[in-house]
C-alpha positions in Angstrom: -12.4 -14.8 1.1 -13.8 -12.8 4.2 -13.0 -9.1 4.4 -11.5 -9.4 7.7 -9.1 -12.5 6.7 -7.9 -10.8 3.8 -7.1 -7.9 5.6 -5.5 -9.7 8.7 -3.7 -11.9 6.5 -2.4 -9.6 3.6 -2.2 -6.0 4.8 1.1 -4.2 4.1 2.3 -1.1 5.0 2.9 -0.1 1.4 0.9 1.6 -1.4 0.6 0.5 -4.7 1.1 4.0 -7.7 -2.3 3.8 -8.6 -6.0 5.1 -7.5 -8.7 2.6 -6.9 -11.8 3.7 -8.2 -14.8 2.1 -7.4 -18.1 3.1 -9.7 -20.6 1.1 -12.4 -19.7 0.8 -15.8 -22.4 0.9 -17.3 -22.5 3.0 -20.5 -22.8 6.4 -18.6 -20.6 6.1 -16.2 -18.0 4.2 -17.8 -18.0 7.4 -20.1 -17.5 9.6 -17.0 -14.2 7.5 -16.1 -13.0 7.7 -19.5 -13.7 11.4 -20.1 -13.0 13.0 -16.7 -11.8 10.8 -14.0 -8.9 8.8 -15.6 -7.5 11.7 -17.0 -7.5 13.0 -13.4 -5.8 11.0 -12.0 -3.2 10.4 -14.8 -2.7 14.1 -14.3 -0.9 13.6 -10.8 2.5 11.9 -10.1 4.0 10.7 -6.4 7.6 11.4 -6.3 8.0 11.9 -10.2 5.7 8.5 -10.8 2.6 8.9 -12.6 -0.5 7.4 -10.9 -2.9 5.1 -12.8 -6.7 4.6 -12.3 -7.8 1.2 -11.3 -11.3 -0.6 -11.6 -12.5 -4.0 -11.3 -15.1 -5.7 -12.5 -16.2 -8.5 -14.5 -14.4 -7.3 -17.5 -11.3 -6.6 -16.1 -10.5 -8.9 -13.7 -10.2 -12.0 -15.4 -11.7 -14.5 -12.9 -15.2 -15.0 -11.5 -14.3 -14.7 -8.3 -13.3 -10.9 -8.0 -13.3 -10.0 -4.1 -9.7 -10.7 -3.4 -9.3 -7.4 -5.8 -11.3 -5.4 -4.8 -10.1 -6.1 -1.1 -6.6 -5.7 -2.5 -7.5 -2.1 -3.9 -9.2 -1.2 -1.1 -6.2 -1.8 0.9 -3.2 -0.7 -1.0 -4.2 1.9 -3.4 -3.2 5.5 -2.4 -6.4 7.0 -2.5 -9.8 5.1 -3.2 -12.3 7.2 -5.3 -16.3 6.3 -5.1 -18.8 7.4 -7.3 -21.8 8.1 -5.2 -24.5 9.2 -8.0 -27.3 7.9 -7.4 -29.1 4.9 -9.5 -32.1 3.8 -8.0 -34.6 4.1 -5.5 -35.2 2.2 -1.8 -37.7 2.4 0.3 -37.2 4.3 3.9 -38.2 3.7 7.3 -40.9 6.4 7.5 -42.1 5.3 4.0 -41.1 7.3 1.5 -38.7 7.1 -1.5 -35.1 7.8 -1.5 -32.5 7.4 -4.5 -29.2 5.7 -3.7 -26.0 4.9 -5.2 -25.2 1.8 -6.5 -25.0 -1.3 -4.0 -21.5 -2.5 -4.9 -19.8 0.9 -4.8 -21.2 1.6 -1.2 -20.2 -1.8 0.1 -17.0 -1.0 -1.1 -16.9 2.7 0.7 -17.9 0.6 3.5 -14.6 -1.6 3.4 -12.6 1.5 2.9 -14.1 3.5 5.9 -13.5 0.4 8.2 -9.6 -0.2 6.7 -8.4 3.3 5.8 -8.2 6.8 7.0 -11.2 9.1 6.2 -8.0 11.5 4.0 -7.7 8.4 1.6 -11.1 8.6 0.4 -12.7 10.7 -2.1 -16.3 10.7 -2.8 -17.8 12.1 -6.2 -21.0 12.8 -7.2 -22.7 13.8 -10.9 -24.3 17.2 -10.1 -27.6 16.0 -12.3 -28.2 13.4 -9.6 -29.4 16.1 -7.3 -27.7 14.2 -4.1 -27.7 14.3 -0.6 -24.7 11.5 1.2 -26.2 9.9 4.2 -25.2 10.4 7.8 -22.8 7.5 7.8 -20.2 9.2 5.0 -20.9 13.2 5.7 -17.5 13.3 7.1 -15.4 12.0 4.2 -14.4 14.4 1.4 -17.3 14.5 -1.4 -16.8 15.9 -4.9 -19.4 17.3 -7.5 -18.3 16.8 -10.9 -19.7 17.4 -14.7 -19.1 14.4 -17.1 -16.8 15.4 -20.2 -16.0 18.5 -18.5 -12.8 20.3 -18.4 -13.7 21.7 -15.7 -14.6 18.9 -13.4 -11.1 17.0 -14.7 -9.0 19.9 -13.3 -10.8 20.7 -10.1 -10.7 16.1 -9.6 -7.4 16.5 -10.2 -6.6 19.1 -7.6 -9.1 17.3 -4.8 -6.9 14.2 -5.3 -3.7 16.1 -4.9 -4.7 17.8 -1.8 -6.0 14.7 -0.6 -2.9 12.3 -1.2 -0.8 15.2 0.3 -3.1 15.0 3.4 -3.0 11.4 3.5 0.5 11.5 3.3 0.9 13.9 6.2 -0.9 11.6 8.4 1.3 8.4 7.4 4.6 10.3 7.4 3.6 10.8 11.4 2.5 7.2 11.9 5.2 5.9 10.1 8.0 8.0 12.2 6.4 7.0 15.3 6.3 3.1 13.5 10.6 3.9 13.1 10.8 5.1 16.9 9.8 1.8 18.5 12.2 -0.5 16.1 14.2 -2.6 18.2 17.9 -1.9 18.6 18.5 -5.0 17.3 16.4 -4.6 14.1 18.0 -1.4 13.3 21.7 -3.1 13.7 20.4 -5.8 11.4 19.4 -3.2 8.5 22.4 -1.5 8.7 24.7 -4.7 8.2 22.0 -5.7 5.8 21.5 -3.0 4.1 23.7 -3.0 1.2 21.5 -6.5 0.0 18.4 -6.2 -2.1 18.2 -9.9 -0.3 19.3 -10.2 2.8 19.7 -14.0 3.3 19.6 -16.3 7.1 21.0 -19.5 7.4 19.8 -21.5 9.8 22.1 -24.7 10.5 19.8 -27.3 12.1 16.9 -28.4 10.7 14.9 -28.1 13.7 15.8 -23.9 13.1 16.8 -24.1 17.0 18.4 -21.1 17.4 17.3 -17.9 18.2 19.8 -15.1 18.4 18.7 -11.1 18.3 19.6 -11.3 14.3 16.4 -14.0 13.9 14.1 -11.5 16.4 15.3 -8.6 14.1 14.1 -10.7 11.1 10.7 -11.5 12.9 10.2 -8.1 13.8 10.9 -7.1 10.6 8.6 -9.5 8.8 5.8 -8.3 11.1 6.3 -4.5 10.4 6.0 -5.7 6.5 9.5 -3.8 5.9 11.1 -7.3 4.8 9.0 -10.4 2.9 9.8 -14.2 2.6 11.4 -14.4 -1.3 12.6 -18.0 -1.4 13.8 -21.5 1.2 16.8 -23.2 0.1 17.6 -26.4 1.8 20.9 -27.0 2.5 21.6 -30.8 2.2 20.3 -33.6 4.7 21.1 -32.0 8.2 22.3 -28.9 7.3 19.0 -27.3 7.8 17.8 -23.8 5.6 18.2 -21.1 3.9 16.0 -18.3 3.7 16.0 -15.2 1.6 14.1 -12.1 2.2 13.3 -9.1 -0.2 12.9 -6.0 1.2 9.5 -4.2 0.6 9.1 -0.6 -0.4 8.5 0.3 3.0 11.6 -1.2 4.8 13.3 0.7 2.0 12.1 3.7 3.5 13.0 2.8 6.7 16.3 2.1 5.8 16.4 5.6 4.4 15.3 7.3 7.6 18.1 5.5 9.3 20.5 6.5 7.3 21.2 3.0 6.3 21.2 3.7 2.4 21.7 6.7 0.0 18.4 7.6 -1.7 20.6 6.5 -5.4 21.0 2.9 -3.6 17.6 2.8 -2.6 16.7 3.5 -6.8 19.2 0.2 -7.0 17.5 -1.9 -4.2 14.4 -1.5 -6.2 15.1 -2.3 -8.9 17.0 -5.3 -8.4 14.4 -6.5 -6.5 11.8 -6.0 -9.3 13.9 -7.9 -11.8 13.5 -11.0 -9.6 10.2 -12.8 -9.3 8.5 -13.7 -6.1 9.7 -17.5 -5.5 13.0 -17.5 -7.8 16.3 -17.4 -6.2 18.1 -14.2 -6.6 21.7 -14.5 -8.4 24.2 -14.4 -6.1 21.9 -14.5 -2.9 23.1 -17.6 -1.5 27.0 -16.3 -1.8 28.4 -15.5 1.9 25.3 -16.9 3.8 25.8 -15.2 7.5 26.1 -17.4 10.9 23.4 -17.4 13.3 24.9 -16.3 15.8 24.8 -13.1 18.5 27.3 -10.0 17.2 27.8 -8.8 20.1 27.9 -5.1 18.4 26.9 -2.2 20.3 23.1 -1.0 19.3 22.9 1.6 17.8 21.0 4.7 19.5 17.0 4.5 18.1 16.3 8.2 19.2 19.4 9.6 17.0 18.4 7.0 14.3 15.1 7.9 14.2 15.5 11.4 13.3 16.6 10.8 9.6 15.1 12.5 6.6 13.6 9.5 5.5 11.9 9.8 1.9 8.7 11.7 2.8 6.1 11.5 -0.5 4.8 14.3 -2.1 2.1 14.7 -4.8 1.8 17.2 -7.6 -0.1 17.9 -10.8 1.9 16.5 -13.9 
């Protein structure tokens, strides 16, 4: 798949617990990972859960065709780390010789300067390498490190810290600002839905005809990423649909900032909805299907809504 249709087609606004890290395995390096960077990165926790280090290759990814992954990690991980140390040589404009890192890793950086914020990635370097970054990736955050060092897995550790709590920084503001244009309708919809780890639509014709604000609030809501199709149950001949959502980490969150749900439900909410599968019907979901149908209830006021605690991430050495 294309980098651009994977990203326009599966981009959520939610991050996996785990750091991609994109490098060569080859016998060197792959001891690097296991003897400093892993144990970095299992060093730090987001809110109390431990992070894990993630690669892809051949080995590990069980298919041939591994670009989906990769885009995948790219995308969702909180913090993509690149080992930049250099492997080779090319051949520049002016002539001479130049060492440079390996091909796959720097397409990757490529696809992670394009998709994420220059705070979610982490460059590092073996200081034997003797390396200078090119113009292109001077700005982002680059790291020298020793292999089987101590040293080098302690100050990792702290450079992913500080740059997860960065990162976070800048998210917590997009994502307030993301809260503050919600519809009125979407936020009346999360509070009567709030209390479901599926919140379930029934739509009574087949040709799915009506179109009240609950329906907008749903498509709204799909298109933020804060709610994900789970399951369609037809109803009989004529009686049209029903569909049943999940709600996604992040419209967890939001329902947290709006005061919606304690942060103990939102610990219930996910784990009910981790003990269901994507595509089986969740027990009970299809009890008390609500009416489409206008409620006629009073919005609810976005500005005093949006000012909620919300559940703002933190990272910390283990």
């Amino acid at each position: 798949m294309y980098p651009r249709t994977y990203f326009e087609t599966f981009m959520r606004y939610e991050a996996k617990d785990q750091v991609f890290v994109a490098m060569p395995f080859t016998g060197p390096f792959r001891k690097a990972f296991e003897t400093v960077i892993e144990p970095a990165v299992r060093r730090v926790s987001v809110n109390g859960r431990p992070l894990s280090a993630r690669i892809i290759n051949r080995a590990t990814s069980g298919a041939p065709d591994i670009h989906e992954q990769i885009f995948d990690a790219v995308l969702h991980s909180r913090l993509v780390i690149a080992d930049m140390t250099v492997q080779s040589t090319c051949v520049v404009d002016d002539g001479s010789s130049r060492w440079q890192a390996n091909a796959n890793v720097t397409y990757e950086v490529g696809l992670a300067s394009a998709w994420r914020n220059p705070e979610d990635i982490l460059l590092i370097h073996q200081s034997h390498s003797g390396h200078t970054y090119g113009f292109d990736v001077q700005n982002l955050r680059h790291v020298q490190y020793e292999p089987d060092s101590a040293a080098s897995i302690a100050l990792l550790t702290d450079e992913i810290v500080r740059a997860l709590n960065q990162s976070t920084f800048l998210a917590q503001a997009a994502y307030q600002k993301l809260v503050e244009s919600v519809s009125p309708s979407a936020v009346q919809f999360m509070h009567q839905e709030a209390a479901r780890a599926f919140p379930v639509i029934a739509f009574q014709s087949p040709d799915l005809g009506v179109m009240d604000a609950r329906v907008h609030a749903i498509t709204e809501l799909l298109n933020y990423g804060a709610l994900k199709n789970r399951n369609v149950v037809p109803q009989g001949p004529g009686k049209g649909v029903a569909i049943i959502y999940g709600w996604s980490e992040f419209g967890i969150r939001i329902l947290q900032s709006l005061h919606a749900i304690t942060p103990e439900r939102a610990g219930d909410l996910r784990k009910q909805i981790a003990s269901v599968a994507a595509g089986e019907i969740p027990p009970a979901s299809l009890r008390d299907l609500p009416v489409v149908k206008a409620t006629g209830e009073q919005p609810i006021d976005m500005v005093e809504a949006a000012r909620g605690e919300g559940s703002p991430e933190v990272a910390q050495k283990q």
